[in-house]
N, CA, C and O atoms as CSV, one atom per row, in Angstrom:
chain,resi,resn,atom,element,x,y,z
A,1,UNK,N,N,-60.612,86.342,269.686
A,1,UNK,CA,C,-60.698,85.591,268.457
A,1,UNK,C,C,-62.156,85.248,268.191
A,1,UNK,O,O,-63.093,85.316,268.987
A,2,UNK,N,N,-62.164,84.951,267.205
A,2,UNK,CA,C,-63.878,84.758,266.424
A,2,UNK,C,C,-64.032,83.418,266.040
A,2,UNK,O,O,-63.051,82.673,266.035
A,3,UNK,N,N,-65.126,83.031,265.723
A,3,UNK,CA,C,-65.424,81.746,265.239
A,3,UNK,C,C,-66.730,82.106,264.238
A,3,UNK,O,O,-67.078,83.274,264.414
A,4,UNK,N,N,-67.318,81.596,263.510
A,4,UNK,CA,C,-68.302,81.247,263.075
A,4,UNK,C,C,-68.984,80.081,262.872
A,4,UNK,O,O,-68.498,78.986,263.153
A,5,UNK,N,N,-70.258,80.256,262.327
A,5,UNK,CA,C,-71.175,79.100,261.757
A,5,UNK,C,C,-72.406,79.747,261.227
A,5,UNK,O,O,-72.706,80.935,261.351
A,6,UNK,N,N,-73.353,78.436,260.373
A,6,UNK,CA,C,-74.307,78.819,259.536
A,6,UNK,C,C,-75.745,78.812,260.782
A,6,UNK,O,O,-75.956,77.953,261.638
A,7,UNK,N,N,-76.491,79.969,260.517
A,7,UNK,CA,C,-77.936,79.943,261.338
A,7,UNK,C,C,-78.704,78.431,260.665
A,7,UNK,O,O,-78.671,77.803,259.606
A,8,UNK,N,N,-79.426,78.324,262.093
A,8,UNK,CA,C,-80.046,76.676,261.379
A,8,UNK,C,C,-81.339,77.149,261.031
A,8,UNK,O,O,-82.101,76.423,260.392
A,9,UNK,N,N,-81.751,78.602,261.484
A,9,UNK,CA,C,-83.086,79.232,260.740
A,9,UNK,C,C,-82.830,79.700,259.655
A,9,UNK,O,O,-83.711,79.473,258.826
A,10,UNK,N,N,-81.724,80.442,259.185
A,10,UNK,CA,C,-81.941,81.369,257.645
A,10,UNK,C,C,-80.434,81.036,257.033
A,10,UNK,O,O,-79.882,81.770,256.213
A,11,UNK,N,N,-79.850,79.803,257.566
A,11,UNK,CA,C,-78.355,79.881,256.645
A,11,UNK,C,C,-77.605,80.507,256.641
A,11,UNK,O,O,-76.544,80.171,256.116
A,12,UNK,N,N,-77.790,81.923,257.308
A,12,UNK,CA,C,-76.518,83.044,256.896
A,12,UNK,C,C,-76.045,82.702,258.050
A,12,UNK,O,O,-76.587,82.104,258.980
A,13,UNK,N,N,-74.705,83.237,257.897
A,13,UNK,CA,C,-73.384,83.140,258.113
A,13,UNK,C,C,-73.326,83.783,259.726
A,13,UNK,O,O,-73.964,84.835,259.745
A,14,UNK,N,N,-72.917,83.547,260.672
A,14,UNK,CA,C,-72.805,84.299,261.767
A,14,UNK,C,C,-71.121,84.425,261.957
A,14,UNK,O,O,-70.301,83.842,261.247
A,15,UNK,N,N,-70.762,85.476,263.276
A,15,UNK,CA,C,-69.573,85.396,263.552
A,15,UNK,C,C,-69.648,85.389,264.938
A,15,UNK,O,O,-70.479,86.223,265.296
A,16,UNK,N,N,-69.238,84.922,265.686
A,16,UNK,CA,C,-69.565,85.309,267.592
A,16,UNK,C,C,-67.824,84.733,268.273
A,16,UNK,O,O,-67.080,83.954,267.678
A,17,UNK,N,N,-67.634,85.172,269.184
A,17,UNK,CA,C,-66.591,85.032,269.941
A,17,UNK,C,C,-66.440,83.919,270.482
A,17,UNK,O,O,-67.134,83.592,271.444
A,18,UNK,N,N,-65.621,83.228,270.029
A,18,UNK,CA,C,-64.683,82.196,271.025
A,18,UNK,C,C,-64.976,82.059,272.242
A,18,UNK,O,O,-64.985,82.975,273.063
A,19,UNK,N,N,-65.310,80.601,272.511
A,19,UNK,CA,C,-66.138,80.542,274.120
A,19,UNK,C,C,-67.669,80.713,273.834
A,19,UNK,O,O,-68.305,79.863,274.459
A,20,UNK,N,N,-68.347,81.425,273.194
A,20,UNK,CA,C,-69.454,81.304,273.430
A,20,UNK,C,C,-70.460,80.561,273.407
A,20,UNK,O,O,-70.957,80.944,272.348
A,21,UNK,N,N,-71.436,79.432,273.953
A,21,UNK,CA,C,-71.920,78.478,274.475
A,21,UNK,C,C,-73.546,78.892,273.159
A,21,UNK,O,O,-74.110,77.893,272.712
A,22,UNK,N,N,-73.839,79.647,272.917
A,22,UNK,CA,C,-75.147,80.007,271.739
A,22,UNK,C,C,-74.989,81.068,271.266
A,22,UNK,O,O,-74.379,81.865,271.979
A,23,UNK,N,N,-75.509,81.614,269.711
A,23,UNK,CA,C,-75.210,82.889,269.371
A,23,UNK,C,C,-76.927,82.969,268.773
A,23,UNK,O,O,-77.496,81.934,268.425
A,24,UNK,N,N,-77.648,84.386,268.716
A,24,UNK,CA,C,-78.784,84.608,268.020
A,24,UNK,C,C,-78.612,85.592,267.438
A,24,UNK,O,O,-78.050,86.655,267.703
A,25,UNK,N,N,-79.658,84.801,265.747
A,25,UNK,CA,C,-79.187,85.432,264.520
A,25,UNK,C,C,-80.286,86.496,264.925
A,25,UNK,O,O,-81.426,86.409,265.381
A,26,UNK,N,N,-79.353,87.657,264.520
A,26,UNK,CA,C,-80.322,89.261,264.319
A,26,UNK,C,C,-80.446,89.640,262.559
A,26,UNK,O,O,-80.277,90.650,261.876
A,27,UNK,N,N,-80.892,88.016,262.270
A,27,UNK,CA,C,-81.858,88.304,261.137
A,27,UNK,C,C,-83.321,87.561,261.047
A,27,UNK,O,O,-84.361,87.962,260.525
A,28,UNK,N,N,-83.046,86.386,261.712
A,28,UNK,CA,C,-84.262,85.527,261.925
A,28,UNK,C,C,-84.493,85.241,263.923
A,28,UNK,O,O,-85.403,84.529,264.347
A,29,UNK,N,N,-83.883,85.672,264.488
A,29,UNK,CA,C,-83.573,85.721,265.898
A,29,UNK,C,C,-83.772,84.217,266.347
A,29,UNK,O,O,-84.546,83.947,267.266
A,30,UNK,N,N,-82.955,83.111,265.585
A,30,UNK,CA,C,-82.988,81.943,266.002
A,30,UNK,C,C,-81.559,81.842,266.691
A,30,UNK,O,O,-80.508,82.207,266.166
A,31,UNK,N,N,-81.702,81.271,267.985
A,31,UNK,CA,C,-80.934,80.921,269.068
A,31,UNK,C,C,-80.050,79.215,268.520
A,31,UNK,O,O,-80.542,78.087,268.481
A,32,UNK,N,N,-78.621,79.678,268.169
A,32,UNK,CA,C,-77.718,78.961,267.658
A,32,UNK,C,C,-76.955,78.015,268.631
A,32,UNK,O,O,-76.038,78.544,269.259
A,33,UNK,N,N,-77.179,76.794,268.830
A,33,UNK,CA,C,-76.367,76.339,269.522
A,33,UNK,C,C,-74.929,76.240,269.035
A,33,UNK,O,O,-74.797,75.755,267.911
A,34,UNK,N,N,-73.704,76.654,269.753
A,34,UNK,CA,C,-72.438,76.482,269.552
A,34,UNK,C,C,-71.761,75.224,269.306
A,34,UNK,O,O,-70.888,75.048,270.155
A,35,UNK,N,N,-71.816,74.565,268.712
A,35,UNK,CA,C,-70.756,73.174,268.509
A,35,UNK,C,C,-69.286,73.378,269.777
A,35,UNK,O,O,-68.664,74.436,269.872
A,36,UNK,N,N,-69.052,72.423,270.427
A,36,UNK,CA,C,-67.984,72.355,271.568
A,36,UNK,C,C,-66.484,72.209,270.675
A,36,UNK,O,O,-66.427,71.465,269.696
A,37,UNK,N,N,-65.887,72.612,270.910
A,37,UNK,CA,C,-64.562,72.780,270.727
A,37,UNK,C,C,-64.199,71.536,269.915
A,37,UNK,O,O,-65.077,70.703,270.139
A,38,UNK,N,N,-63.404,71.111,269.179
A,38,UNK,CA,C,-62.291,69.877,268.532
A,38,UNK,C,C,-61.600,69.356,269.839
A,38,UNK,O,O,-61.165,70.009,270.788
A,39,UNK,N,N,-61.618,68.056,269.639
A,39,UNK,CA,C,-60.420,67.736,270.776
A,39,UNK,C,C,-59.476,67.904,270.014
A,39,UNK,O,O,-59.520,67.728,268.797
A,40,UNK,N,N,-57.919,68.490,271.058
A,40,UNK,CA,C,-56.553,68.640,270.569
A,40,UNK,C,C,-55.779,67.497,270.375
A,40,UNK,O,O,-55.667,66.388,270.897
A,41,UNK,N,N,-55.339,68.051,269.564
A,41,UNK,CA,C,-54.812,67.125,268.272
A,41,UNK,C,C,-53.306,66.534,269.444
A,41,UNK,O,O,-52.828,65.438,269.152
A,42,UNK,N,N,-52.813,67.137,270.409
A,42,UNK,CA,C,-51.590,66.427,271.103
A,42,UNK,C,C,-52.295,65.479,271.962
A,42,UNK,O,O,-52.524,65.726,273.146
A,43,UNK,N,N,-52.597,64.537,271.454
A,43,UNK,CA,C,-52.686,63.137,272.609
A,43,UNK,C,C,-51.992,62.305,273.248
A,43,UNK,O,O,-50.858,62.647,272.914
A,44,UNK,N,N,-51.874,61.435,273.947
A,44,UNK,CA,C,-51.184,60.595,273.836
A,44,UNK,C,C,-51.506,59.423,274.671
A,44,UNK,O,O,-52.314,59.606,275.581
A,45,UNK,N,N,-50.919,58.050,274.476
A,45,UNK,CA,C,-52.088,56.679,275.485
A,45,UNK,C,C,-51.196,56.492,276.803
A,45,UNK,O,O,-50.146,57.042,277.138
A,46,UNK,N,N,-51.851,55.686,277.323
A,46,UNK,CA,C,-51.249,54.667,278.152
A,46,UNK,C,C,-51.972,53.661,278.610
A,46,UNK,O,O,-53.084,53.548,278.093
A,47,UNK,N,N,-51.622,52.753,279.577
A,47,UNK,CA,C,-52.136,51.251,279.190
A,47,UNK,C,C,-52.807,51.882,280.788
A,47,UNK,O,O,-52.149,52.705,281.425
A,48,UNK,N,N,-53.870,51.487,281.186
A,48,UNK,CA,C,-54.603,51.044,282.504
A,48,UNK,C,C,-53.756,49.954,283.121
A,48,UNK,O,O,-53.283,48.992,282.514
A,49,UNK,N,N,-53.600,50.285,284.670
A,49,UNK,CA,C,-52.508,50.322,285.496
A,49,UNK,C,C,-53.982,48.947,286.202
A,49,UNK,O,O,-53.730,48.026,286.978
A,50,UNK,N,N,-55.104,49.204,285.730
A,50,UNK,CA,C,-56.138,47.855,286.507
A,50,UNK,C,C,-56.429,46.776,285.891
A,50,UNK,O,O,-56.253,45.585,286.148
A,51,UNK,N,N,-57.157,47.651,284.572
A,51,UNK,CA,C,-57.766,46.581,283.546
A,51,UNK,C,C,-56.523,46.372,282.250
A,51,UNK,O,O,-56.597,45.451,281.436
A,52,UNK,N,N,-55.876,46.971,282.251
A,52,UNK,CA,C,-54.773,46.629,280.970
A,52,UNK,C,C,-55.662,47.754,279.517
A,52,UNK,O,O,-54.953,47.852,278.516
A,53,UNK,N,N,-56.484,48.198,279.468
A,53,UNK,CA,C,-57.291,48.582,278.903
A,53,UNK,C,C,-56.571,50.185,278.180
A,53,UNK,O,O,-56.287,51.113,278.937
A,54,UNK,N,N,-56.333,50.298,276.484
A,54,UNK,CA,C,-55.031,51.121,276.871
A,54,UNK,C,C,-55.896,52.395,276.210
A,54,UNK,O,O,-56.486,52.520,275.137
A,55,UNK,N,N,-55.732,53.104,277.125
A,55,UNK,CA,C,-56.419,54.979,277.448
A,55,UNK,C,C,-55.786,55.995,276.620
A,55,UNK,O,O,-54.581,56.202,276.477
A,56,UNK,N,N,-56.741,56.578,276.113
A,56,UNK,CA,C,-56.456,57.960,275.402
A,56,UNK,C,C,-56.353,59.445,276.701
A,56,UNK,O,O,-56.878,59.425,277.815
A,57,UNK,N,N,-55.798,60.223,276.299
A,57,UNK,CA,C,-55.414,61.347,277.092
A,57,UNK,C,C,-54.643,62.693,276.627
A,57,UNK,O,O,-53.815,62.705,275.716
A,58,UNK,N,N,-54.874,63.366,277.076
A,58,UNK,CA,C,-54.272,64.787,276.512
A,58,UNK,C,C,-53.142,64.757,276.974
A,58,UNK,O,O,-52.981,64.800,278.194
A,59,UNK,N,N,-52.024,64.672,276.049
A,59,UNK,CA,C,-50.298,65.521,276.689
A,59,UNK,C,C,-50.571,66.605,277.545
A,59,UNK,O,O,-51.291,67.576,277.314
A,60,UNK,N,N,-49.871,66.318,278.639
A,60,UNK,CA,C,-49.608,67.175,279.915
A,60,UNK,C,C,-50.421,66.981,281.302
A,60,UNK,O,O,-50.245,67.534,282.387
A,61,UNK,N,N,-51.651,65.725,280.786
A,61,UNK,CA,C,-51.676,65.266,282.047
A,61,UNK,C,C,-51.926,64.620,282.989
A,61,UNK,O,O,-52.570,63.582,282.834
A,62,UNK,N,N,-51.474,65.046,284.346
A,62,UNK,CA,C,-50.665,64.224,285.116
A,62,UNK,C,C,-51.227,62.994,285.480
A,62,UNK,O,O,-50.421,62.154,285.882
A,63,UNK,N,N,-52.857,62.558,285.422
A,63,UNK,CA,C,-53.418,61.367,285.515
A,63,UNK,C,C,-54.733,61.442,284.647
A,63,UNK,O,O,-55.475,62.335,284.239
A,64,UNK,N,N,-54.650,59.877,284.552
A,64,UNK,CA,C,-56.246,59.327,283.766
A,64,UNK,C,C,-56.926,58.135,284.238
A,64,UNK,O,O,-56.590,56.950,284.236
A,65,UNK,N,N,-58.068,58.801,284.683
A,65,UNK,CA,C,-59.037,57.519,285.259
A,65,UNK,C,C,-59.421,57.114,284.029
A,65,UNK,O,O,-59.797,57.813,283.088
A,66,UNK,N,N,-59.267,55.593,284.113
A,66,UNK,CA,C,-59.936,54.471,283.019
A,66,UNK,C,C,-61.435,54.384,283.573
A,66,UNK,O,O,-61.884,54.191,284.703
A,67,UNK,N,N,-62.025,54.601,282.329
A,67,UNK,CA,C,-63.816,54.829,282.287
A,67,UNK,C,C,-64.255,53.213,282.346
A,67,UNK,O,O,-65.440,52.882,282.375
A,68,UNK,N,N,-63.164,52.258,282.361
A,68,UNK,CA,C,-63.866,50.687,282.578
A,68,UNK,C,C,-63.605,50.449,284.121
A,68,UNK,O,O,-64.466,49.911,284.817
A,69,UNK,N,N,-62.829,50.715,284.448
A,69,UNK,CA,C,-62.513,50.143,285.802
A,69,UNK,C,C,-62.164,51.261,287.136
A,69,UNK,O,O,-61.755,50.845,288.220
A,70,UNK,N,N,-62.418,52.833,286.826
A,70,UNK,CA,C,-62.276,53.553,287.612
A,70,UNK,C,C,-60.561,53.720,288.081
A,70,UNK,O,O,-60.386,54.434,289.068
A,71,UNK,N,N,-59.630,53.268,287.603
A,71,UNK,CA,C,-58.556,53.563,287.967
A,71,UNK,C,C,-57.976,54.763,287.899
A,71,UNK,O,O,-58.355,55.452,286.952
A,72,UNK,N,N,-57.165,55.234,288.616
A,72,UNK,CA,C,-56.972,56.557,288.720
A,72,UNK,C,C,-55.069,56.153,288.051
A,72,UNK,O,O,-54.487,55.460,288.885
A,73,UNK,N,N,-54.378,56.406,287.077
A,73,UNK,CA,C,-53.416,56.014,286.500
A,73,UNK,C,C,-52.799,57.261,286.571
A,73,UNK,O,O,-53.341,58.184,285.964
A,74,UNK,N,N,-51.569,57.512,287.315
A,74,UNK,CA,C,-50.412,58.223,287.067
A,74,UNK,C,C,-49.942,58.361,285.389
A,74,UNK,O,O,-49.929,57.521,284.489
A,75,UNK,N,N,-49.627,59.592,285.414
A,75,UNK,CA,C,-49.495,59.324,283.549
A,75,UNK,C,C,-47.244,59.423,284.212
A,75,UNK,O,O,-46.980,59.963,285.286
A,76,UNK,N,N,-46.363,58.958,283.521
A,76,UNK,CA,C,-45.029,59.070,283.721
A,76,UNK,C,C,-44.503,60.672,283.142
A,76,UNK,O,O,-44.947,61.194,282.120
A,77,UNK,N,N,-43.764,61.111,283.790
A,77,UNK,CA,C,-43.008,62.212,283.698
A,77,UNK,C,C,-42.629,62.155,281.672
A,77,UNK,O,O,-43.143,62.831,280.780
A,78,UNK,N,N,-41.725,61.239,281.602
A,78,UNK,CA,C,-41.362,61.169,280.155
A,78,UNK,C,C,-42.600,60.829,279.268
A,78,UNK,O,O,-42.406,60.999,278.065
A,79,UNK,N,N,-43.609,60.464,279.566
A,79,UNK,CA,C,-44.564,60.455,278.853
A,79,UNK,C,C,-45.500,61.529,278.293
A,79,UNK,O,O,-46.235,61.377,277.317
A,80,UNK,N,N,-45.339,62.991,279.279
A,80,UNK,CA,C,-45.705,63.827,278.242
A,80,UNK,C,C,-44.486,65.020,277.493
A,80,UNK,O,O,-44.147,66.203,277.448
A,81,UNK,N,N,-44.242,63.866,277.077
A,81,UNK,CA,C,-42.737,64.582,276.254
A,81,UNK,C,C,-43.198,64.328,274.760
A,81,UNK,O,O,-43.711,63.272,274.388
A,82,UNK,N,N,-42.929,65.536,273.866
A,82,UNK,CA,C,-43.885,65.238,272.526
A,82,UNK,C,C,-43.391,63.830,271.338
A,82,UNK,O,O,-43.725,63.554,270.186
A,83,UNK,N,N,-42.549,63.267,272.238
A,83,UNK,CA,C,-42.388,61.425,271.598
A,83,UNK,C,C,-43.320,60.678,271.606
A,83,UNK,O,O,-43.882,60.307,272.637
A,84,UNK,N,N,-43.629,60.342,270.463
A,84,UNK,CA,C,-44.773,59.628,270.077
A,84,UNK,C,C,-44.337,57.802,270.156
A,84,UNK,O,O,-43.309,57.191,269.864
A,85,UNK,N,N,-45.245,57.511,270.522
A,85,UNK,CA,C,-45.005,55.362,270.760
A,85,UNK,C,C,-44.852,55.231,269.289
A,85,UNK,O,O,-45.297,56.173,268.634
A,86,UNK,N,N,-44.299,54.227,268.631
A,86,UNK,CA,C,-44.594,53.842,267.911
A,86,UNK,C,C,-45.746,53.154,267.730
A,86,UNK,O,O,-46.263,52.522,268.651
A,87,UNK,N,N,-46.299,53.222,266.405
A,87,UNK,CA,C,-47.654,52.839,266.020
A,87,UNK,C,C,-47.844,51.024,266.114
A,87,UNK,O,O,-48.880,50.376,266.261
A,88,UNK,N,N,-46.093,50.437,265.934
A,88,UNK,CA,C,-46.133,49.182,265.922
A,88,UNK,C,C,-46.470,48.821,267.096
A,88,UNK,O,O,-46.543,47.595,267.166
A,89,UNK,N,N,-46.793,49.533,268.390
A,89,UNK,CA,C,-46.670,48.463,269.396
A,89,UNK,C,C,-48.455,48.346,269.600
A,89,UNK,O,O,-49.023,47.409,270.160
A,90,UNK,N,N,-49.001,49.329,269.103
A,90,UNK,CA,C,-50.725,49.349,269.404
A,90,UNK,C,C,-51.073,48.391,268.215
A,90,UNK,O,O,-50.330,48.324,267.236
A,91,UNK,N,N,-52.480,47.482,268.347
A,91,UNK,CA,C,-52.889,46.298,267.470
A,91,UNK,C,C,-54.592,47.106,267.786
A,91,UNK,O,O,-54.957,47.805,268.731
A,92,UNK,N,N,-55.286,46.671,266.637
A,92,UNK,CA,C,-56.637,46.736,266.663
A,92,UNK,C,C,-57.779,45.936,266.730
A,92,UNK,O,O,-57.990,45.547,265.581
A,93,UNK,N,N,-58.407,45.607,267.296
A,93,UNK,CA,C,-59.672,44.808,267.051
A,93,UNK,C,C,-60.928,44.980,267.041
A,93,UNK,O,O,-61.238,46.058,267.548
A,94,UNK,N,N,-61.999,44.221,266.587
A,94,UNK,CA,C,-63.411,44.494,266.972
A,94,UNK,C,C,-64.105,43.762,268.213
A,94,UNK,O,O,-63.936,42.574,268.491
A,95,UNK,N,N,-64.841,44.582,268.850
A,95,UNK,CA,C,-65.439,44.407,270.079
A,95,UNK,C,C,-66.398,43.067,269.437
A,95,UNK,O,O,-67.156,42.969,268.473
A,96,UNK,N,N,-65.801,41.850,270.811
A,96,UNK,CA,C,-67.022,40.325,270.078
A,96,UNK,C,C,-68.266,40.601,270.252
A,96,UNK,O,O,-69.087,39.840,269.740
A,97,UNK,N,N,-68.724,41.752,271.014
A,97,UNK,CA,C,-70.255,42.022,271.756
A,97,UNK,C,C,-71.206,43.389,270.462
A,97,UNK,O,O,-72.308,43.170,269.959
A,98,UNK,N,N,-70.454,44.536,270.255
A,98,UNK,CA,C,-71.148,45.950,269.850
A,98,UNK,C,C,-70.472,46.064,268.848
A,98,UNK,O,O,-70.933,46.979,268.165
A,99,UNK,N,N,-68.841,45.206,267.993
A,99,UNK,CA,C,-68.072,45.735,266.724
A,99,UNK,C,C,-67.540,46.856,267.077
A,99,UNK,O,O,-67.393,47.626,266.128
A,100,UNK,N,N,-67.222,47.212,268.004
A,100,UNK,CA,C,-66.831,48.866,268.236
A,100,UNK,C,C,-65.499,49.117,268.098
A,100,UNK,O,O,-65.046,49.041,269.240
A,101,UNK,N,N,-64.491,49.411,267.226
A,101,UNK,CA,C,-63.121,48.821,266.836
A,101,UNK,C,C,-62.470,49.496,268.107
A,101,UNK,O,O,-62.813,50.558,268.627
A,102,UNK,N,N,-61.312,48.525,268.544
A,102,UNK,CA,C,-61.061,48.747,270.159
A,102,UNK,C,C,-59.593,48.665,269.990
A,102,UNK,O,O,-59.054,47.726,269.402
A,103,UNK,N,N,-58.746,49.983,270.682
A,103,UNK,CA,C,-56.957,49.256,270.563
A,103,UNK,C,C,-56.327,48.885,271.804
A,103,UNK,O,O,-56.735,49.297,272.889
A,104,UNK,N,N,-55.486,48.229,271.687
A,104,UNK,CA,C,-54.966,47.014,272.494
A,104,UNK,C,C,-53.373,47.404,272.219
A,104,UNK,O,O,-53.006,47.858,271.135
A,105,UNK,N,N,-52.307,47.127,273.540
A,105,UNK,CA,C,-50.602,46.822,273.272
A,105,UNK,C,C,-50.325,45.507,272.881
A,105,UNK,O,O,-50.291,44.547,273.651
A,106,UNK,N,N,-50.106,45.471,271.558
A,106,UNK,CA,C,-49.430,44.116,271.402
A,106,UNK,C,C,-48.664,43.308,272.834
A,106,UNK,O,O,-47.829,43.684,273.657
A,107,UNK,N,N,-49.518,41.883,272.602
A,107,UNK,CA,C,-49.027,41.338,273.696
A,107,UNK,C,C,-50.240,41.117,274.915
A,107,UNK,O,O,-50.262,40.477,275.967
A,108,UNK,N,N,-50.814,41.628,274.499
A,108,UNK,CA,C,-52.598,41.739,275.609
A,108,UNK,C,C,-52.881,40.204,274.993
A,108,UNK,O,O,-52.441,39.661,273.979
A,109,UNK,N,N,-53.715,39.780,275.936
A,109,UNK,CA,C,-54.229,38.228,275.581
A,109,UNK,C,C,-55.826,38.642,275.593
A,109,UNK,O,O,-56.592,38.261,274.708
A,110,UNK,N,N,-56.150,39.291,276.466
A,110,UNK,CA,C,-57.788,39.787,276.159
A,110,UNK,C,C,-57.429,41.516,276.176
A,110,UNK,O,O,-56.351,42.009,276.509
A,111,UNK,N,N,-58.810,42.346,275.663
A,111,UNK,CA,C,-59.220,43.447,275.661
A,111,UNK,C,C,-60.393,44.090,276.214
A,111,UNK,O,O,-61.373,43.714,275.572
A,112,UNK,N,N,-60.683,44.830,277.055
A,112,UNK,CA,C,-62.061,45.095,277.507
A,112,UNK,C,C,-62.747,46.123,276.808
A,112,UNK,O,O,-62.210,47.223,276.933
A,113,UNK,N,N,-63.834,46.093,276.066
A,113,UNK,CA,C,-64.819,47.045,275.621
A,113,UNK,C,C,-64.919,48.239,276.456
A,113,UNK,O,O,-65.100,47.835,277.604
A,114,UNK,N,N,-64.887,49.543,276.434
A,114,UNK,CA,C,-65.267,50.767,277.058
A,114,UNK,C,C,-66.935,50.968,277.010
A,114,UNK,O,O,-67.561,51.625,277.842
A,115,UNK,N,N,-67.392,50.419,276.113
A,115,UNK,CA,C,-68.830,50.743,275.591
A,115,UNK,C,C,-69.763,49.732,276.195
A,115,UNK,O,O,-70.902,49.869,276.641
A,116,UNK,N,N,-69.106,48.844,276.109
A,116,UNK,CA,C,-70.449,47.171,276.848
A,116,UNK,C,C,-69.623,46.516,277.554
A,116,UNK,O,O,-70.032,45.400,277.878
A,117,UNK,N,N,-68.288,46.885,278.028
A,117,UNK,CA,C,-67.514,46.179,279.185
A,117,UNK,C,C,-67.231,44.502,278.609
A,117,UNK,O,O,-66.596,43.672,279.260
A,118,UNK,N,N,-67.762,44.286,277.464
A,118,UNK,CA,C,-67.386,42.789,277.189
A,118,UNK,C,C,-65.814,42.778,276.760
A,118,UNK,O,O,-65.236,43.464,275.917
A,119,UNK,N,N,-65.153,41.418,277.928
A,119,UNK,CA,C,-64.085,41.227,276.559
A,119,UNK,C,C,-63.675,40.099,276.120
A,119,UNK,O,O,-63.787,38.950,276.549
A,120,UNK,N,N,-63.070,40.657,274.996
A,120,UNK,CA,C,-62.583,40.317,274.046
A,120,UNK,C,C,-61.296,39.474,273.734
A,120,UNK,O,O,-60.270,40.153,273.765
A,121,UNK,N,N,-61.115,38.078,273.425
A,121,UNK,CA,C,-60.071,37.522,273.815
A,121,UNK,C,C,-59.325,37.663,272.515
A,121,UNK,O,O,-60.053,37.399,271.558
A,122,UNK,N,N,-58.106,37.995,272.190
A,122,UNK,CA,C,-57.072,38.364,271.268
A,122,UNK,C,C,-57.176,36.761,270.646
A,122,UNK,O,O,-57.771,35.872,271.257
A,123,UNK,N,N,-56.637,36.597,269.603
A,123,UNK,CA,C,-56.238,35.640,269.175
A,123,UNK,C,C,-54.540,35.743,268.690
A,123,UNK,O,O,-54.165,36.200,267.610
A,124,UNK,N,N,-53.723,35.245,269.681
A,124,UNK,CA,C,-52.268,35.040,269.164
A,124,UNK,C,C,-52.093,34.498,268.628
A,124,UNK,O,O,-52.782,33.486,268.753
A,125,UNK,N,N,-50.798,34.452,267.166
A,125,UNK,CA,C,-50.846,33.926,266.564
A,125,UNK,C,C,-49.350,33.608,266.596
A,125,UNK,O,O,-48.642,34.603,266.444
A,126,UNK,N,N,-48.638,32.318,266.777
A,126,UNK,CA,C,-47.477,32.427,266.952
A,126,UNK,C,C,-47.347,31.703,265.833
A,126,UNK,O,O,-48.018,30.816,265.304
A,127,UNK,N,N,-45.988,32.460,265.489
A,127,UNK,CA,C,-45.501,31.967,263.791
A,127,UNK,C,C,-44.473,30.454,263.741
A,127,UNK,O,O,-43.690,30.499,264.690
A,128,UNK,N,N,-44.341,29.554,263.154
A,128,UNK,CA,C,-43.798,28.101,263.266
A,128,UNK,C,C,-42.902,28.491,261.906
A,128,UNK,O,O,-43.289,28.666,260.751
A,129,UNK,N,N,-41.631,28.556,262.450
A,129,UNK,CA,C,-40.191,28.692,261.729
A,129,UNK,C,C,-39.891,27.205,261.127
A,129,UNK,O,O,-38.848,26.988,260.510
């Protein structure tokens, strides 16, 4: 399979093979760096088994070290099954330290930053019937 992109010396158009790490244009012989792949679109989370801190990961596998706390997290058998969480149970916030919008399982009382390790204390809001 093929891929392309534009030369960053003369604009034209290249075509080079899938996988390939640089291509050079044999019109201006400028050496193209390759852009890295898209991440795949099948993801799926789970919560850090240390910090509570809830992790992105590719469907199918079998563990994910959390980049805050080094945990090495078993991902569950039914979890890479293409069932998606519902969206209601993840909440969003901004990091109190860098703004870096950060997601959280409803029900977390704090959140830890991936980027500056600060966290972030939720504000619950319990509703009065």
């Amino acid at each position: 399979m093929q891929d392309q992109l534009v030369c960053h010396g003369c604009r034209n158009l290249l075509m080079y093979p899938r996988g390939a790490s640089n291509v050079r244009c044999a019109l201006c012989n400028t050496i193209n760096m390759v852009p890295p792949p898209p991440p795949p679109h099948d993801m799926a989370h789970i919560i850090c088994g240390g910090c509570r801190t809830m992790l992105m990961y590719t469907r199918g596998a079998s563990s994910v070290r959390c980049s805050c706390c080094q945990t090495t997290n078993l991902v569950p058998a039914h979890s890479n099954q293409v069932a998606h969480a519902p969206s209601s149970q993840v909440a969003q916030i901004n990091c109190g330290h860098c703004r870096t919008t950060l997601m959280y399982p409803y029900g977390a009382s704090s959140v830890k930053c991936a980027v500056c390790q600060f966290v972030t204390n939720v504000n619950v809001i319990i509703p009065i019937y």
